[in-house]
MIMI-423487 format. One line per field, with one value per residue (C-alpha): residue number from 0; residue in three letters; x negated, y negated, z. Coordinates in nm, 3 decimals, decimal comma, padded with zeros to 5 digits, always signed. Example, Ala and Ser with C-alpha at 12.3 -4.5 7.8 and 13.67 -1.06 7.14 Angstrom:
n: c(0:1);
res: c(ala:ser);
px: c(-01,230:-01,367);
py: c(+00,450:+00,106);
pz: c(+00,780:+00,714);
This chain:
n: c(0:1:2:3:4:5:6:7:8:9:10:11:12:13:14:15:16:17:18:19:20:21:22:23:24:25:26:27:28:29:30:31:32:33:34:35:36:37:38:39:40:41:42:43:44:45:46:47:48:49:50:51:52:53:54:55:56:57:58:59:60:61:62:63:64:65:66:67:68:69:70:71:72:73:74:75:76:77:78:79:80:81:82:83:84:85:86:87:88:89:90:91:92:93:94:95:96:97:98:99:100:101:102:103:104:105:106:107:108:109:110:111:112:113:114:115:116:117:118:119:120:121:122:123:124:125:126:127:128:129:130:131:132:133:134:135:136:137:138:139:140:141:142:143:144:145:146:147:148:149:150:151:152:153:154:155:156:157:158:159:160:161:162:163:164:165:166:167:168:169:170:171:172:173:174:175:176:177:178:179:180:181:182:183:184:185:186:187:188:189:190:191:192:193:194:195:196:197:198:199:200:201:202:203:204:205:206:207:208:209:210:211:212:213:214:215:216:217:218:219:220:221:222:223:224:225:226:227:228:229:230:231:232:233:234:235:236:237:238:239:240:241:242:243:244:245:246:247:248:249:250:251:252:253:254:255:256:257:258:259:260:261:262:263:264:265:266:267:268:269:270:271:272:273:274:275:276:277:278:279:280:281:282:283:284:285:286:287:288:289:290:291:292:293:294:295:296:297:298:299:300:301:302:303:304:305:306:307:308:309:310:311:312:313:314:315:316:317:318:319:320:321:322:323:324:325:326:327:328:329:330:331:332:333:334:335:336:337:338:339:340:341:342:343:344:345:346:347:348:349:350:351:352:353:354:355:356:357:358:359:360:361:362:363:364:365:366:367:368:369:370:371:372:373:374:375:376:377:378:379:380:381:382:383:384:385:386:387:388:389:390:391:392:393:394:395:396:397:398:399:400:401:402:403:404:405:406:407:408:409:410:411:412:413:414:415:416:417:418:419:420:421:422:423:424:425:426:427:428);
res: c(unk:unk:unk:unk:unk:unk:unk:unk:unk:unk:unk:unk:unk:unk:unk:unk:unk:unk:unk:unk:unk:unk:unk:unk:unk:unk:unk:unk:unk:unk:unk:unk:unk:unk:unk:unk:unk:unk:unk:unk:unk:unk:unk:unk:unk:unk:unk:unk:unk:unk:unk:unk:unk:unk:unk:unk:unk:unk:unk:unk:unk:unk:unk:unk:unk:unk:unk:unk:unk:unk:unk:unk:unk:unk:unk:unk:unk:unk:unk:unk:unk:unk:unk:unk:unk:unk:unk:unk:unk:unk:unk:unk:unk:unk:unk:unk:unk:unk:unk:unk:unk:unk:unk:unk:unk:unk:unk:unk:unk:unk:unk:unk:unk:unk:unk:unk:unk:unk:unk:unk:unk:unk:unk:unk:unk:unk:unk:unk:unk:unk:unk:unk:unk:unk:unk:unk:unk:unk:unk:unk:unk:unk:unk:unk:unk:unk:unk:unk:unk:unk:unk:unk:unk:unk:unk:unk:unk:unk:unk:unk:unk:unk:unk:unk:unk:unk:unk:unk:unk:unk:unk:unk:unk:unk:unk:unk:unk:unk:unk:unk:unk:unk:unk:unk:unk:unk:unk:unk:unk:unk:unk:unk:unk:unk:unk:unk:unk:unk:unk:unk:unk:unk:unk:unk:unk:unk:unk:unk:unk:unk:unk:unk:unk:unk:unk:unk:unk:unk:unk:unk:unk:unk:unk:unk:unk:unk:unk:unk:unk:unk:unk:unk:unk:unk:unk:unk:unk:unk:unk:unk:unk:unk:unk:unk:unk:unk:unk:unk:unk:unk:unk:unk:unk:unk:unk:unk:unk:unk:unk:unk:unk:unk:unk:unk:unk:unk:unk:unk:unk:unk:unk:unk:unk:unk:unk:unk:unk:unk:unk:unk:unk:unk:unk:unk:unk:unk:unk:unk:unk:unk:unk:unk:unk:unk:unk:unk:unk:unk:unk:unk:unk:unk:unk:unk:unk:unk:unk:unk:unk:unk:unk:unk:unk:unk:unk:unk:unk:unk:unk:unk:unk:unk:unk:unk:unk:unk:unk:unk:unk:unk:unk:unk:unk:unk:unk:unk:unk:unk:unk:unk:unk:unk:unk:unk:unk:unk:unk:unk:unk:unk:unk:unk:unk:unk:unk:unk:unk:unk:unk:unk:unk:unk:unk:unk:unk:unk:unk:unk:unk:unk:unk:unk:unk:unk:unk:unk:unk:unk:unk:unk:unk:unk:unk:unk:unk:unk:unk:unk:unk:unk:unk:unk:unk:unk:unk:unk:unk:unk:unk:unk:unk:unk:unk:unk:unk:unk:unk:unk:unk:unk:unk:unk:unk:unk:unk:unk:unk:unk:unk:unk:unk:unk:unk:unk:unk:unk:unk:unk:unk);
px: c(-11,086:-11,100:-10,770:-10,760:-10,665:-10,527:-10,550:-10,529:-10,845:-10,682:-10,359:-10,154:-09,980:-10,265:-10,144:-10,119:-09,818:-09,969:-10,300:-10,112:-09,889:-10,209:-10,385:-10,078:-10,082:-10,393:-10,237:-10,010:-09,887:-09,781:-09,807:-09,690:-09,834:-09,729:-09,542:-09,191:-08,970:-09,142:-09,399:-09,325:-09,498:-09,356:-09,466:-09,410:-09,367:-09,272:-09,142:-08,924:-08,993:-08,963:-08,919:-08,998:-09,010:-09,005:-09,012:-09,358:-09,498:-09,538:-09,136:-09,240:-09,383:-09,177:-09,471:-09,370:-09,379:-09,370:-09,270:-09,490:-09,377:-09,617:-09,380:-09,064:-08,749:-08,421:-08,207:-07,989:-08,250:-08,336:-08,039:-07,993:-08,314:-08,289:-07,981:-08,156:-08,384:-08,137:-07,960:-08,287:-08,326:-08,557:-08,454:-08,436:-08,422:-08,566:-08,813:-08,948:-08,928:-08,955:-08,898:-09,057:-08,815:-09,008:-09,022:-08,840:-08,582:-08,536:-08,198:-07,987:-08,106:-08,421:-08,426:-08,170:-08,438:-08,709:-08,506:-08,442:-08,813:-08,917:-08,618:-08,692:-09,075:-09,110:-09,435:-09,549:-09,388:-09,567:-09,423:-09,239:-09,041:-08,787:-08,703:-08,707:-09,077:-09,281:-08,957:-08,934:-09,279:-09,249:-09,003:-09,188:-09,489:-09,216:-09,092:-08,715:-08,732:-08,509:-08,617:-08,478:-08,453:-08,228:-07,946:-07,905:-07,889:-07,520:-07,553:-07,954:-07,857:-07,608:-07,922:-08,137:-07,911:-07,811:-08,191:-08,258:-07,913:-08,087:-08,366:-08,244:-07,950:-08,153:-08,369:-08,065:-07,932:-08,219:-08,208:-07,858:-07,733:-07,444:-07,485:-07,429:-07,187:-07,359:-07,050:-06,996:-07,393:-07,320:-07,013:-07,255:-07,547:-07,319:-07,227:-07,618:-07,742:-07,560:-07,680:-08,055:-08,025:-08,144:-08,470:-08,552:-08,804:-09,139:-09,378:-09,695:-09,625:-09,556:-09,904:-10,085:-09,959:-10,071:-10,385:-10,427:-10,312:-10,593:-10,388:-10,440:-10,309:-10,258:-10,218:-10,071:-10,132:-09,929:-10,014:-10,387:-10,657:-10,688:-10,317:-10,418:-10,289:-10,633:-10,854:-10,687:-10,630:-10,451:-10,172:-10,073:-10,116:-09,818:-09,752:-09,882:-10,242:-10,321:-10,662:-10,752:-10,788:-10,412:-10,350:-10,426:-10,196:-09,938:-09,902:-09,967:-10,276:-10,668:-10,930:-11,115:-10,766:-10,863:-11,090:-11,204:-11,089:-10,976:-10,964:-10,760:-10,827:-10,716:-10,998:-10,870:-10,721:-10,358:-10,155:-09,776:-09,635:-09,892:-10,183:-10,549:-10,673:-11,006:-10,971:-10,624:-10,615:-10,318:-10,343:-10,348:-10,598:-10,362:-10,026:-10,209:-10,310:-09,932:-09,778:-09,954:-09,994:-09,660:-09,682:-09,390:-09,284:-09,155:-08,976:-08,917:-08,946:-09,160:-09,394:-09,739:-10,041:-10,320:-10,710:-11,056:-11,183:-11,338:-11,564:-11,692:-11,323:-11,298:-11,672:-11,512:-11,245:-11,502:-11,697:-11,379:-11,221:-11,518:-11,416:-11,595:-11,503:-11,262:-11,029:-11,006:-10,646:-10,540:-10,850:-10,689:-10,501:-10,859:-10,880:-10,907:-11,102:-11,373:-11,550:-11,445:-11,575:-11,634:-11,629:-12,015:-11,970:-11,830:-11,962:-11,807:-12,052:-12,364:-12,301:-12,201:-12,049:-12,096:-11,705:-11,412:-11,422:-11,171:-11,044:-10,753:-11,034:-11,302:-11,136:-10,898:-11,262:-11,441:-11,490:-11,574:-11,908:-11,857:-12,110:-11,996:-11,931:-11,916:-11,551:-11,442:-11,177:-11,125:-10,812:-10,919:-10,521:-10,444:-10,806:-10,894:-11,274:-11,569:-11,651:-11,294:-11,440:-11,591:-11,929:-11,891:-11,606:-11,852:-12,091:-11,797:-11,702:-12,082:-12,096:-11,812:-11,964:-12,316:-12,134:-11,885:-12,137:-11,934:-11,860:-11,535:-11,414:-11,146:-11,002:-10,645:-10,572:-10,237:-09,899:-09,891:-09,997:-10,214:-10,400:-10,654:-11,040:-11,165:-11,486:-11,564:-11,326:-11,208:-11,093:-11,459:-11,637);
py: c(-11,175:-11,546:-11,734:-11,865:-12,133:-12,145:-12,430:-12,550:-12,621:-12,799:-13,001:-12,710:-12,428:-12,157:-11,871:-11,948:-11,733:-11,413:-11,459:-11,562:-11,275:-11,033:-11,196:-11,165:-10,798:-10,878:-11,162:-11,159:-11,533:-11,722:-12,122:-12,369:-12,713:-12,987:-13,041:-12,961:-12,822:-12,944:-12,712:-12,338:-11,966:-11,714:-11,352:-11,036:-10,751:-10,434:-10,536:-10,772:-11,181:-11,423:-11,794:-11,934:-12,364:-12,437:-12,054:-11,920:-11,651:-11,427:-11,371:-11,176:-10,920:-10,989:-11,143:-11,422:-11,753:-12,120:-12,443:-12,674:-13,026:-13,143:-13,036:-13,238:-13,008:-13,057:-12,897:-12,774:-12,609:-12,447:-12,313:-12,181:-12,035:-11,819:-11,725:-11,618:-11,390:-11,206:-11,128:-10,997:-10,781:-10,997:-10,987:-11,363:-11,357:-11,587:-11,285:-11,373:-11,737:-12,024:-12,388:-12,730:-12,911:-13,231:-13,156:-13,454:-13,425:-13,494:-13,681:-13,744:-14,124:-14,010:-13,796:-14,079:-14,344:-14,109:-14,078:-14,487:-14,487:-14,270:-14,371:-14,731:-14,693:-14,557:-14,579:-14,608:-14,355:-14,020:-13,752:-13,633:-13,364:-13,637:-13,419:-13,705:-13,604:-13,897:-14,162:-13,848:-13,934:-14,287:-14,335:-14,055:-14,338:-14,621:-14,469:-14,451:-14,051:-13,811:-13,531:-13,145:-13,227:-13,473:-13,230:-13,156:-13,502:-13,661:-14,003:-13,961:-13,899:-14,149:-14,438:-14,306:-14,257:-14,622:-14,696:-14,528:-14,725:-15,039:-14,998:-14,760:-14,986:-15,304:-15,130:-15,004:-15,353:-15,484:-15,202:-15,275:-14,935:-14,836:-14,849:-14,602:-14,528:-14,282:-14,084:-13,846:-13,752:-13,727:-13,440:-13,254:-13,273:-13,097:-12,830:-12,745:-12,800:-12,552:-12,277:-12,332:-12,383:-12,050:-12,102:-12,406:-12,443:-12,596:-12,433:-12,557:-12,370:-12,098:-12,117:-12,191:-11,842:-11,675:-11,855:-11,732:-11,348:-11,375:-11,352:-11,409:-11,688:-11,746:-12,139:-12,182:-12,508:-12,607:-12,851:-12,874:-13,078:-13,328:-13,403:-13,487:-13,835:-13,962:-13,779:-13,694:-13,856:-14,137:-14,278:-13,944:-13,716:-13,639:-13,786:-13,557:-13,448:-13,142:-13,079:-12,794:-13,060:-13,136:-12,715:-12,823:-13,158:-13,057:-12,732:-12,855:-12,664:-12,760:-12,813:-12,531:-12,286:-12,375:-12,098:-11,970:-12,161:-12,014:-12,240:-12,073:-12,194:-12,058:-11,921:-12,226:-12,557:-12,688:-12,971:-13,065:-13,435:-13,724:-13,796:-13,711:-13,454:-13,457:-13,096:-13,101:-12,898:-13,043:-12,773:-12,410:-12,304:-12,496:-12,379:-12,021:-12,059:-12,199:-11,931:-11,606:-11,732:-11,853:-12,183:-12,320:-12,489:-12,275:-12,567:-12,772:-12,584:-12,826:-12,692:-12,713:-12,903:-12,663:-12,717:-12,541:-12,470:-12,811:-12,719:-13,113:-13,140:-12,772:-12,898:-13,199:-13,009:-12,795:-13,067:-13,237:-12,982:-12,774:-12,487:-12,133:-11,940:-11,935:-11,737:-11,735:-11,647:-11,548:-11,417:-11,176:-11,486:-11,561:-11,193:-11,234:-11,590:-11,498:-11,812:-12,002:-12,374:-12,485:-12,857:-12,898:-13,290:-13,584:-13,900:-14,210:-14,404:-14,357:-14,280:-13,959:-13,853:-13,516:-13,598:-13,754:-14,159:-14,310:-14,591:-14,555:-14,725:-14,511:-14,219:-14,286:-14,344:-14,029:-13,711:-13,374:-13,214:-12,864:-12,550:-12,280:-11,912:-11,541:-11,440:-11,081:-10,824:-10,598:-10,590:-10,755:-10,724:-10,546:-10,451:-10,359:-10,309:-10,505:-10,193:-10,256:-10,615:-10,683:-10,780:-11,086:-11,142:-11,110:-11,369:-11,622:-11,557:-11,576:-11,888:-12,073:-11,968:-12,163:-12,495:-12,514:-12,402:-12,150:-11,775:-11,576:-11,409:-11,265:-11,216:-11,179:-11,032:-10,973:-11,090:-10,819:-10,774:-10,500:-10,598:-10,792:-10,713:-10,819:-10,907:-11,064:-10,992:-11,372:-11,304:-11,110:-11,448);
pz: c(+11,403:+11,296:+11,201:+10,850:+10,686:+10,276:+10,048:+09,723:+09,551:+09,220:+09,158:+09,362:+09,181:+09,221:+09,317:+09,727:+09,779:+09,587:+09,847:+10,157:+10,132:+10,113:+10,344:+10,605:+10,659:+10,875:+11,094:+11,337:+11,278:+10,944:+10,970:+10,708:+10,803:+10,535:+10,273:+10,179:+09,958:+09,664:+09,728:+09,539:+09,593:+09,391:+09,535:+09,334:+09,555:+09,433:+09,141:+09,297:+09,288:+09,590:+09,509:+09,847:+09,873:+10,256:+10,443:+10,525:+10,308:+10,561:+10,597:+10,297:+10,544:+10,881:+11,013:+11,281:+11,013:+11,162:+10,994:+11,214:+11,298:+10,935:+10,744:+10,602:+10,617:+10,372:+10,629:+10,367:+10,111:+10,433:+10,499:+10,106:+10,123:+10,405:+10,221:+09,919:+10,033:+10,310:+10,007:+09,846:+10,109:+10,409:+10,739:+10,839:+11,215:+11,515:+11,601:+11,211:+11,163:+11,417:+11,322:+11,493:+11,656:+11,569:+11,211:+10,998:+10,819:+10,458:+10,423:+10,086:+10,075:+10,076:+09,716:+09,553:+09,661:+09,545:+09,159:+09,196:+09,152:+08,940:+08,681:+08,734:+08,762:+08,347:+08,172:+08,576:+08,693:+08,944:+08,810:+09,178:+09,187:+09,318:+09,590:+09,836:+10,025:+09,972:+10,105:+10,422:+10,499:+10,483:+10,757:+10,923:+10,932:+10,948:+11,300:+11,162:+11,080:+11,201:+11,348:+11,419:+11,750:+11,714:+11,536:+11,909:+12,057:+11,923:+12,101:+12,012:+11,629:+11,563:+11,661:+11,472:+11,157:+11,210:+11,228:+10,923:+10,691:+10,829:+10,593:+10,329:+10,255:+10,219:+09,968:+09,771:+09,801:+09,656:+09,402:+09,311:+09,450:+09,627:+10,051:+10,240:+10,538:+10,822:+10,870:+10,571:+10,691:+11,032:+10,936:+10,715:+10,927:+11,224:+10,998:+10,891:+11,262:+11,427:+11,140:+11,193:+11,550:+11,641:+11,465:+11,646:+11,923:+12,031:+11,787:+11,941:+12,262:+12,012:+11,857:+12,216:+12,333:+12,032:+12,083:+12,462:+12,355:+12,106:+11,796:+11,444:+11,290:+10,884:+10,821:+10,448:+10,322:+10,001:+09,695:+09,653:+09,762:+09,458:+09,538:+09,948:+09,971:+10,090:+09,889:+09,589:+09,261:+09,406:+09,328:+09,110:+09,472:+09,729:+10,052:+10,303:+10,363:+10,158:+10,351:+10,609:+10,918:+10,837:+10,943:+11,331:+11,311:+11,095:+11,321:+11,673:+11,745:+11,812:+11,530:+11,633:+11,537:+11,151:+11,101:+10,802:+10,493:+10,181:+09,879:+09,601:+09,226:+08,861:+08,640:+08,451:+08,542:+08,503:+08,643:+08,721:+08,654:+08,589:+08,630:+08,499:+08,388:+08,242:+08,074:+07,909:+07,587:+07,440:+07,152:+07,102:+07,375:+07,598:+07,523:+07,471:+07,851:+07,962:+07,760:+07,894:+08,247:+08,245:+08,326:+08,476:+08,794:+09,078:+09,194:+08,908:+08,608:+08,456:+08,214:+08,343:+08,150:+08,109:+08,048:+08,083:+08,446:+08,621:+08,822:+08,889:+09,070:+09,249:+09,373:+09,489:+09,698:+09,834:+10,001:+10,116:+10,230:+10,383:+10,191:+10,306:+10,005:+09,679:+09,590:+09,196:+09,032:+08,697:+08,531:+08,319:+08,194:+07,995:+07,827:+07,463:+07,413:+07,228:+07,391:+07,730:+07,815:+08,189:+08,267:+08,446:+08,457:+08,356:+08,106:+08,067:+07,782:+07,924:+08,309:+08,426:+08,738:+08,936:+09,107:+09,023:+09,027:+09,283:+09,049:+08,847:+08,480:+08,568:+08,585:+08,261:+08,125:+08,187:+07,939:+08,043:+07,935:+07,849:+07,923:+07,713:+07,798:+07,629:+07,685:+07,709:+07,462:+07,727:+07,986:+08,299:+08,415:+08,726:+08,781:+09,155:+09,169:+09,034:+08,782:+08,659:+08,513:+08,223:+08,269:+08,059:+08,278:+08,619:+08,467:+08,371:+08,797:+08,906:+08,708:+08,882:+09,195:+09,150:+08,995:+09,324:+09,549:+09,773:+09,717:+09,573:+09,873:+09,655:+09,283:+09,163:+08,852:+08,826:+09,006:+09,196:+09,542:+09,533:+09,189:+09,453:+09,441:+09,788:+09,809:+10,200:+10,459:+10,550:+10,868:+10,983:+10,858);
């Protein structure tokens, strides 16, 4: 069987914990490569709902779930998490999740810097969940990080703290903020060390075993592809890379581990924070789309903006991201609109673009040029076959597939994890 790797093919928020989780059953390992706690997957299991930020989907399951060394780790929402779901019932154990021990570490001067910005920033601000990720990476890149590994190191730990207040506290000096002393850290980062030390360990030996046993491997990307810091909508992206090459780095393993890849994308389009967003319906049809999909942050809580399906941008994250096949989310969200428009390109006066311009003018410049669709009365919610669709509904999905060019290997229609039509096997491809 092939390993396989699951992205985001919009602004994130798809519907990558639903697939992950249905896609684990059939591996035997669970990898989370990038990102950090900003990143949400709510899973509906049973009736019962898992918020997950930072663990692996596939705790869900008791599948073995890594938090490679890509990842930036708020020891302490760590620690809460795995607290949240033991009391929902998982069994959080070092047989079910492993974590990098050269994974940084998200500090508290890293989310106040992160909310110095974004307060001070105003009419320019991002729109980050101001959960301290993007300063993380920076001193990841800067060479002044800490690491997990260092939790364990005392005399190793205290440098690179005082490292770390060498910087931060010129920048809050120059902000005008309060500096900081190392020691009140220090204390707390004892306390939380010694609670996630059993999880800790060298994950890429983990992954080259699994690789010599011949086992499966799930890598679960997080955010989406138009937020990868390189090829996104820059500057309104996050700070790691969102792509499937970033599933080998971010978890220690070889390129050829990537496998299949899995895009995931809405039947329609939304978008957290700022940024732009060529199909916004800032009317009814929009807050008709928030409102029955639910549109709301896992993380944040934000409201998300909603719009038509793009297929110029999910094209564009195709050929970035070399995506094999989609999975499309939420089509029952679209039962009822007697009409439904899909963004085919875009103009701006009399050009027109088949992706999304990299400049900031351009791309506040462009409109979207609509192809419009039949739409469908009946119930696609919680169907499980294709002869449970609508066949207005089937055109709308073989439509998508010609504009983005690749095949849906698999349709959600509910929450739930069994309301899942699969179409091609993923890991036979």
């Amino acid at each position: 069987m092939a390993n396989v790797t699951v992205v985001g093919a919009q602004w994130g928020d798809e519907g990558k914990g639903k697939i992950v989780d249905w896609l684990s059953h059939r591996a035997d390992v669970v990898v989370r490569f990038q990102g950090g706690h900003n990143a949400g997957h709510t899973l509906v299991v049973d009736g019962r709902t898992y918020k997950l930020s930072l663990l692996p989907s596939g705790v869900v399951r008791g599948k073995l779930s890594i938090i490679g060394d890509g990842v930036v780790i708020n020891p302490w929402a760590l620690r809460d998490e795995i607290a949240t779901v033991r009391e929902q019932g998982l069994h959080i154990t070092p047989d079910v999740l492993r974590v990098a021990e050269g994974a940084s570490l998200i500090l508290p001067y890293h989310w106040e810097l992160d909310r110095f910005r974004e307060d001070d920033a105003s009419d320019r601000a991002i729109g980050t969940t101001r959960r301290g990720i993007g300063p993380a990476y920076e001193d990841r890149v800067g060479r002044r990080a800490v690491r997990v590994c260092d939790l364990y190191d005392q005399p190793g730990l205290h440098r690179r703290i005082e490292t770390a207040l060498d910087y931060h506290n010129t920048l809050r000096r120059g902000l005008g903020r309060t500096l900081l002393d190392g020691s009140e850290l220090l204390d707390s980062l004892t306390d939380v060390a010694g609670e996630l030390r059993p999880f800790v360990t060298n994950t890429a030996a983990l992954l080259d075993q699994a690789r010599r046993d011949r086992q499966t491997v799930l890598f679960e990307g997080a955010q989406g592809i138009m937020l990868d810091v390189h090829h996104g909508t820059y500057p309104y992206v996050t700070s790691s890379n969102t792509v499937p090459g970033q599933a080998a780095g971010g978890a220690g393993t070889g390129p050829a581990s990537v496998g299949y890849v899995l895009g995931i994308t809405k039947a329609y389009t939304t978008r957290v924070g700022e940024g732009p967003f060529p199909t916004e319906q800032a009317n009814d049809i929009g807050r008709t789309l928030g409102q029955r999909g639910r549109e709301f942050g896992t993380v944040t809580g934000r409201q998300r903006r909603c719009g038509w399906f793009d297929s110029v941008m999910v094209r564009q994250a195709v050929r970035v991201a070399g995506i094999d096949g989609i999975a499309l989310t939420k089509l029952d969200v679209l039962d009822g609109f007697e009409t439904l428009r899909v963004c085919v390109r875009y103009r701006a006066g009399n050009e027109t673009f088949d992706y999304f311009p990299p400049g900031e003018t351009a791309r506040a410049s462009v409109e979207p040029e609509y192809e419009e669709l039949e739409g469908w009365t009946d119930s696609t919610h919680g169907a499980r076959s294709w002869a449970d669709l609508p066949a207005t509904a089937v055109k709308y999905i073989r439509r998508i597939e010609e504009l983005i060019g690749v095949p849906v290997t698999l349709l959600s229609t509910s929450p739930e994890r069994e309301d899942t039509i699969l179409v091609r096997d993923p890991f036979a491809e």
